[in-house]
N, C-alpha and C positions, 0 to 999 in steps of 0.2 A: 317467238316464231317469226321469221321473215315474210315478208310480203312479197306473193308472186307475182303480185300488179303494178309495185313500184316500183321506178329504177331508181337506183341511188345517182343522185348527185354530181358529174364531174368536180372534182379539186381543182377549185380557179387557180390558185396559189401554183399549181404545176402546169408546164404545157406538153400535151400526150402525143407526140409526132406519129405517133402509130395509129391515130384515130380520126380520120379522114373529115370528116364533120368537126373537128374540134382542132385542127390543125386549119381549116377553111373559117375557124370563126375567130382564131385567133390574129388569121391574115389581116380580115376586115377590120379588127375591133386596133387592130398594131397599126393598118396602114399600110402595111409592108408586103412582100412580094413572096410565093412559098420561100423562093430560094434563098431570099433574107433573112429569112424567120427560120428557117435551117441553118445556116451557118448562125448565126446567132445565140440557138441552141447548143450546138458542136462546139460554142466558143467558152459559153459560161454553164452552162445544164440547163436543167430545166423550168427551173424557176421561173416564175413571170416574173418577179419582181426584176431579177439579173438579168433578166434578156429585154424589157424594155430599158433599164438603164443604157444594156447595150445599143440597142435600135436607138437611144438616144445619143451618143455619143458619135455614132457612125454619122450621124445626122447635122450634128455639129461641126465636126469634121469635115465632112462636105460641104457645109457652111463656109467655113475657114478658108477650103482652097478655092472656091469659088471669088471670096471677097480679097482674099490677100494673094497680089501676081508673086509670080518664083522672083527669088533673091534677085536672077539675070536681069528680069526687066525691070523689076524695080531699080539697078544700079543704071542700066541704059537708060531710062528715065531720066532719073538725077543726072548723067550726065549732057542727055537732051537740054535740060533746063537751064544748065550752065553755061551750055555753049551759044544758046539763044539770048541770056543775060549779056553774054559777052555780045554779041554778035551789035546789040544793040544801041 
């Protein structure tokens, strides 16, 4: 016989976007913003494991373009630096 007193458990292994409390705790526990944590869902399901991979990748990724400037300045750099060599 079931117990009318307990509630069962959420499934961590899943995230329940349809459960307001549990979509707010996986915000906090990720880091990450609803809207992030939605598309992230939308991209891989709903696994937690596949959507913090994800939330990690976006993360790194933005890492990336942060650290490394677009092809353009890096070539206008290099040729900053060449014409300063010369100039010299």
């Amino acid at each position: 016989m079931e117990s009318l007193t307990k509630r069962e458990q959420p499934d961590r292994s899943k995230i329940n976007v349809h459960q307001p409390d549990e979509l707010k705790g996986w915000t906090r526990a990720l880091n990450v913003t609803r809207e992030e944590l939605l598309a992230a869902v939308d991209k891989v399901g709903d696994s937690a494991a596949a959507v913090r991979k994800e939330l990690e990748r976006r993360a790194a990724r933005q890492q990336a373009s942060k650290r490394d400037p677009p092809p353009i300045a890096r070539e206008r750099h290099a040729i900053k630096r060449r014409f300063c060599r010369m100039v010299q």
